[in-house]
C-alpha positions in Angstrom: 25.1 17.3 6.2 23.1 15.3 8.4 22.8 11.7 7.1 18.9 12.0 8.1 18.6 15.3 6.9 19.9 13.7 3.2 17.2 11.6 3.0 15.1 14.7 2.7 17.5 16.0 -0.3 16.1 12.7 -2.2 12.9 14.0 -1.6 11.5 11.5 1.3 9.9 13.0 4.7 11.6 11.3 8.0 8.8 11.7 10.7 9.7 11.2 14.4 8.0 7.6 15.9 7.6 8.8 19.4 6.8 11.9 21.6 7.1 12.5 25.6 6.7 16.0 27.5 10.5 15.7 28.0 11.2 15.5 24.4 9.6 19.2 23.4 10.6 20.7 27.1 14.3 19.5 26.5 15.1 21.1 23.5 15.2 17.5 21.7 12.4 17.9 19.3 13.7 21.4 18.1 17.4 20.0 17.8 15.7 17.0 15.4 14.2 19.6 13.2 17.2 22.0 13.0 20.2 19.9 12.3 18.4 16.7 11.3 15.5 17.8 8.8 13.1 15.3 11.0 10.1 16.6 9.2 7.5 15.6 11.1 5.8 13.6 14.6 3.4 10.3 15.2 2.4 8.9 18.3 -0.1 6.0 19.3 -0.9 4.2 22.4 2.1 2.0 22.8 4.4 5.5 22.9 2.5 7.3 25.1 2.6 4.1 27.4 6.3 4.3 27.3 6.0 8.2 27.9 4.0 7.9 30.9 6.2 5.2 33.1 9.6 6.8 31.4 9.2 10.6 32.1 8.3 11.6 35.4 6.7 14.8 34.4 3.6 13.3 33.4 3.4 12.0 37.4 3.6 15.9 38.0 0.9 16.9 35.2 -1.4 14.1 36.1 -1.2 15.2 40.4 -2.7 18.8 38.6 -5.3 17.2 37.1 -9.0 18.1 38.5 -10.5 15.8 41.0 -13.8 15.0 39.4 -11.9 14.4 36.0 -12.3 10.7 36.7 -12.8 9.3 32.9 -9.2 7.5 32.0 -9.8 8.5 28.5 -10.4 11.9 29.2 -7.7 12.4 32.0 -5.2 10.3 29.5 -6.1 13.2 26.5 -5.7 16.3 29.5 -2.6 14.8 29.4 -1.1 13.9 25.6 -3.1 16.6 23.9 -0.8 19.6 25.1 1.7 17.7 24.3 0.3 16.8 20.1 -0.1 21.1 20.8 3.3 22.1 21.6 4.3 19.2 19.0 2.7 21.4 16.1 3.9 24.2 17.3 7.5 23.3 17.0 6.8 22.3 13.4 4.9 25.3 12.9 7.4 27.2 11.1 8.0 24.4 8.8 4.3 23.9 8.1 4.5 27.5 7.0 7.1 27.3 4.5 6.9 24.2 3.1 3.2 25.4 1.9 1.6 22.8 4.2 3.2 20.0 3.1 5.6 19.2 6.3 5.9 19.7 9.9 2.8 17.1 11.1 1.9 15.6 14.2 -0.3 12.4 14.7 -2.6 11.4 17.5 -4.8 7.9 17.3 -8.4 7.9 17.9 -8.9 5.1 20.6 -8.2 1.7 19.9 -11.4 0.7 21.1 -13.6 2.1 18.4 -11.7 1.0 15.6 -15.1 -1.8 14.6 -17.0 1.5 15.0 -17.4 3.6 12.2 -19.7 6.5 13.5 -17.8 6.4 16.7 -14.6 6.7 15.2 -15.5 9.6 13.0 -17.1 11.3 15.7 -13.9 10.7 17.9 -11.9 12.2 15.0 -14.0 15.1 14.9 -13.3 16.2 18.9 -9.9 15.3 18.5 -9.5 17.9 15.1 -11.3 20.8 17.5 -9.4 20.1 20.7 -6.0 19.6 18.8 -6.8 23.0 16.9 -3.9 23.0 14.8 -3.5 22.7 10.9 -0.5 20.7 11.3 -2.1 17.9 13.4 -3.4 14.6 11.9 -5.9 12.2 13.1 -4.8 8.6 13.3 -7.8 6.1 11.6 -7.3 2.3 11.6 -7.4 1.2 8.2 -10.4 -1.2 9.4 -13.4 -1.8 7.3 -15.0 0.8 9.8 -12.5 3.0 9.9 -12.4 3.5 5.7 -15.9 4.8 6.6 -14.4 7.5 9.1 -11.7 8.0 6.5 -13.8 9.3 3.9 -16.0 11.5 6.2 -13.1 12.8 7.9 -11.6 14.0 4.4 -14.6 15.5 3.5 -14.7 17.5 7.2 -11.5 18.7 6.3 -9.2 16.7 8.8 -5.9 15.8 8.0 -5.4 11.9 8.8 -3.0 9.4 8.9 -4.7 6.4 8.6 -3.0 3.8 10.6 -2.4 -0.7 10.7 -2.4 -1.1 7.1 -0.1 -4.4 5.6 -1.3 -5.2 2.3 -1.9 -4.4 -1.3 -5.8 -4.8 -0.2 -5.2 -2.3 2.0 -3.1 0.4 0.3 -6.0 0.5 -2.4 -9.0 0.7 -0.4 -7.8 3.4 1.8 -6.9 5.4 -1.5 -10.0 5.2 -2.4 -11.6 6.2 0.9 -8.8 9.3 0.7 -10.2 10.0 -2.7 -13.8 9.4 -2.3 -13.6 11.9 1.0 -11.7 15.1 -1.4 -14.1 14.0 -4.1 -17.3 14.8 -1.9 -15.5 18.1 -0.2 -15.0 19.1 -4.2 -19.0 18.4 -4.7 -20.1 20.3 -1.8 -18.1 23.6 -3.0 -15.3 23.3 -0.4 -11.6 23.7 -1.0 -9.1 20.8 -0.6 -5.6 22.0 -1.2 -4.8 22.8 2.6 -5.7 19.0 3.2 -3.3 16.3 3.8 -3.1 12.5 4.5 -0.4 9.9 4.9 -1.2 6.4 4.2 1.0 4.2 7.1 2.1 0.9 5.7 3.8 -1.7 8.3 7.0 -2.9 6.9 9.0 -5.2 9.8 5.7 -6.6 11.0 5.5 -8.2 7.2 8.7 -9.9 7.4 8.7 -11.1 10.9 5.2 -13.0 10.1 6.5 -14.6 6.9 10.4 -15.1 7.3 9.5 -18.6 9.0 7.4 -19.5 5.8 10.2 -18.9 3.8 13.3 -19.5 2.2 16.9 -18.1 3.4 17.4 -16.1 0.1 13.6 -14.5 0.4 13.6 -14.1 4.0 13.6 -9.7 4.7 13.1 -9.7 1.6 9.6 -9.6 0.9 7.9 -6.3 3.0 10.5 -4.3 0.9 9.4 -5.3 -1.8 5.7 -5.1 -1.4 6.5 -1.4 -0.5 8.5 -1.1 -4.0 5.8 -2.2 -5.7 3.2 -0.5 -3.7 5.0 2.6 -4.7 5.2 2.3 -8.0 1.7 1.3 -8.3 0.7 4.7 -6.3 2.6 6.9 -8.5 0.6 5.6 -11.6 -2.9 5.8 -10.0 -2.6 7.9 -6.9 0.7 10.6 -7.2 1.0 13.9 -8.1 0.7 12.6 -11.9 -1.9 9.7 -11.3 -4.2 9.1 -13.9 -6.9 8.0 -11.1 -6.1 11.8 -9.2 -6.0 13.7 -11.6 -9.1 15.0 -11.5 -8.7 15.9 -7.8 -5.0 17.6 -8.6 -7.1 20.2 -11.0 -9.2 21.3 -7.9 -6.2 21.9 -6.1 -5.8 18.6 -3.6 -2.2 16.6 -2.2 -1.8 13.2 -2.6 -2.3 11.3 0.1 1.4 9.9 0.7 2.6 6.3 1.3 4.1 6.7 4.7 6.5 3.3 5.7 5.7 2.5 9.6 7.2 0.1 12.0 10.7 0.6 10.4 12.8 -0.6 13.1 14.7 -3.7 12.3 13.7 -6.5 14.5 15.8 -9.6 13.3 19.3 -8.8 14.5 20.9 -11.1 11.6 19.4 -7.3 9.1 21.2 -4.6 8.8 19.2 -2.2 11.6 19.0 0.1 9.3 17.7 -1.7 6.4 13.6 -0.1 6.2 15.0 3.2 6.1 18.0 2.5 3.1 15.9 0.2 1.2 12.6 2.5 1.4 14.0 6.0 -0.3 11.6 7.9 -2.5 10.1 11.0 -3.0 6.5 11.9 -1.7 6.7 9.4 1.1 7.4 9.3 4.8 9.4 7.0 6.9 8.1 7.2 10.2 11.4 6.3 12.6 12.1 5.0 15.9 14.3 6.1 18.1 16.9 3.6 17.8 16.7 3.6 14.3 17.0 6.8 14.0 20.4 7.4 15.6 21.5 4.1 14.0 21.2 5.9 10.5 22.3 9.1 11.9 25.6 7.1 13.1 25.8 5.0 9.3 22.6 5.1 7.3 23.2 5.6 3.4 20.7 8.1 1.6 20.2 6.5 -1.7 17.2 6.6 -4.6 16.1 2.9 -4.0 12.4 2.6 -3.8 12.3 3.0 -7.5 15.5 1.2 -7.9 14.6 -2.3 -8.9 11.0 -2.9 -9.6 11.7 -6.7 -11.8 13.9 -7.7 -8.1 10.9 -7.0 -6.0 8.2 -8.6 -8.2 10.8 -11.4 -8.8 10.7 -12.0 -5.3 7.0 -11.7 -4.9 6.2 -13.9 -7.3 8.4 -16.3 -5.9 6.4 -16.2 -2.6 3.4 -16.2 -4.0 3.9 -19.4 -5.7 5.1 -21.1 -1.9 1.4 -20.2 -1.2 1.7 -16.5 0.5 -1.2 -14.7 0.0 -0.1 -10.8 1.0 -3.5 -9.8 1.5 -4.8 -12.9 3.4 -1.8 -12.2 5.6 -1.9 -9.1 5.8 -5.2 -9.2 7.4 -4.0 -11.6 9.7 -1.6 -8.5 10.5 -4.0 -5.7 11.2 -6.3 -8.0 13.9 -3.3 -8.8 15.5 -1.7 -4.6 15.5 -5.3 -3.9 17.1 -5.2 -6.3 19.8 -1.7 -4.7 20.6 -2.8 -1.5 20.2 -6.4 -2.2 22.5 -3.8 -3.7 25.0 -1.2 -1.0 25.1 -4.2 1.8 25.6 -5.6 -0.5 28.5 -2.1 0.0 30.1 -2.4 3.9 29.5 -5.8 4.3 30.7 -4.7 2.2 34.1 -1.3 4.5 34.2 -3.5 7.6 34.5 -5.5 7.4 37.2 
C-alpha cells in the first residue's frame, strides 16, 4: 500500500496543496487519487502564481481570452475556475461514495477583501454559483470580517474552508462562526447534512516565528503541539461526539474538520516529513505540498500520533508559556503577516494575466 494512501487507513484525509492545468490534463491528479488515496484539492494565490509562470498552457488559455475582458480579477477567474471545475470533477466519484465527505476542492475569495465582511460574503456567494459544484469549497480568511462571511456562508449552504488561522483564539472563534451559520440554516427550516467545512490551521509558520524565542529542546516542538491540543479540545466540543455539536449532529450536520496547512518542513535540521507523521488523526485533513508529499510517499510513517501524547504537548506548552509566549498574541501576529503575503502573491497574479 501506498504510504500516503495509509494515512487514510488511520482515518486522516491528505488533500493536495497545489493545482495547475497541467496537473488534471496529465493524468497527475487522477494517478494521486487512484494509487495514493489523495482525498482531496486546495489552492490560493501563491499556487496559482506558480501555475501561471510554470505551465505554459495558461499563456495559451489566457491569448483565448476575449478582448474587452480587461478586469485582472475577472480574466485571472476565466482562467483558474475551469480548472477548480475539472478539479471536482476528478474527485467526483469519490464525493459520491464517500457520502460527501471526500473528494473537495478549494478556491480563495480575494485577498483584498479579507477586512471586508459584506464583500467577502458576497464574493463567496459568485464564486459557489460559478464553481457549481458540491464538491467545491470557498476559501474565508479567518479575519474578524471574514467570521462574519463564515457564518453567512454556512447558512447559504456553501461549503468553506476557512483559511490563515494560527491560534487557539482562532480555532474557537471560527467554530463558533461554523456553528452559529448550521444553527441559523436549522432555524430557517433548511437541511445541513450535505454541508461541509474544514478549519485550516498553519503549522510550520508557528515554529519558524517562535524557534528563535526558544530553547534547543522546545524548538519544532511547539506548533505540533498546539495542534495536539487543538485536537483534542475539538473532539470534546466540536467532533462527531461534541457536547457543544450535538445538537447540530441530531439535525443531521458534519463537523467542521481541523485541517493542518502549511505542512511543509522549512528548517532543514526537521525531519521534512515531520507535520504529516506527527499530525495523524481521524476527522482531519493534512493539506500537503508537493515536496512533502513525495517525501512521505518515498519514507513517511503512518502512525496514530495526534492523540498520542496529550501531557508531552501541554508539557511543552506550558513550558513556553512561562518564557512569555503568548499563542494567541502570536498568532495574530501570524495571520496579518499570511495576508500581506497572500495580497502580494494575488498582485503578482493579477499582473501575470493581462
Amino acid at each position: 500500500m501506498s504510504r500516503i494512501k495509509a494515512v487514510g487507513e488511520l482515518g486522516q484525509q491528505i488533500w493536495f496543496d497545489s493545482i495547475s492545468h497541467q496537473l488534471i490534463a496529465s493524468g497527475e491528479l487522477a494517478r494521486l487519487i487512484a494509487e495514493d488515496g489523495v482525498a482531496g484539492v486546495t489552492s490560493n494565490p501563491a499556487i496559482f502564481q506558480q501555475a501561471f509562470s510554470r505551465d505554459p498552457s495558461y499563456a495559451q488559455a489566457k491569448a483565448l481570452l476575449p478582448a474587452d475582458l480587461t478586469d485582472p480579477e475577472k480574466r485571472f477567474e476565466a482562467l483558474a475556475i475551469p480548472d477548480i471545475q475539472a478539479a471536482c470533477d476528478a474527485f467526483a466519484e469519490l464525493y459520491r461514495t464517500s457520502g460527501g465527505n471526500k473528494g473537495f476542492v478549494s478556491f480563495e475569495v480575494s485577498p483584498s477583501l479579507s477586512h471586508d465582511a459584506v464583500g467577502t460574503l458576497a464574493a463567496a456567494k459568485r464564486l459557489w454559483a460559478a464553481i457549481d459544484r458540491p464538491n467545491a469549497m470557498i476559501k474565508i480568511p479567518a479575519t474578524r470580517e471574514g467570521l462574519f462571511a463564515i457564518r453567512q456562508a454556512t447558512a447559504a449552504g456553501i461549503n468553506v474552508n476557512v483559511t490563515l488561522m494560527f491560534s487557539p483564539a482562532h480555532v474557537d472563534a471560527v467554530a463558533r462562526a461554523h456553528a452559529d451559520g448550521l444553527l441559523d440554516r436549522v432555524a430557517a427550516g433548511l437541511p445541513v447534512a450535505a454541508i461541509r467545512s474544514v478549519a485550516s490551521v498553519f503549522i510550520s509558520r508557528l515554529d519558524s516565528k517562535l524557534d528563535p524565542q526558544l530553547p534547543e529542546p522546545l524548538q519544532g516542538r511547539i506548533a505540533v503541539a498546539a495542534a495536539q491540543l487543538a485536537y483534542d479540545e475539538w473532539k470534546k466540543h466540536w467532533g462527531p461526539e461534541g457536547d457543544r455539536f450535538a445538537p447540530l449532529a441530531a439535525k443531521g450536520a458534519c463537523p467542521q474538520w481541523l485541517l493542518w496547512a502549511s505542512t511543509g518542513t522549512k528548517n532543514p535540521l526537521y525531519r521534512d516529513v515531520l507535520y504529516v507523521e506527527q499530525l495523524i488523526g481521524p476527522d482531519t485533513v493534512n493539506t500537503v505540498p508537493e515536496a512533502t508529499l513525495a517525501a512521505f510517499r518515498d519514507h513517511g510513517e503512518a502512525h496514530p500520533t495526534l492523540s498520542a501524547n496529550p501531557t508531552g504537548a501541554r508539557a511543552a506548552l506550558d513550558q513556553a508559556k512561562k518564557l512569555g509566549i503568548d499563542l494567541d498574541a502570536v498568532g495574530e501576529v501570524l495571520q496579518q503577516e499570511g495576508l500581506v503575503q497572500f495580497e502580494q502573491a494575488f498582485a503578482k497574479l493579477l499582473e501575470s494575466v493581462l
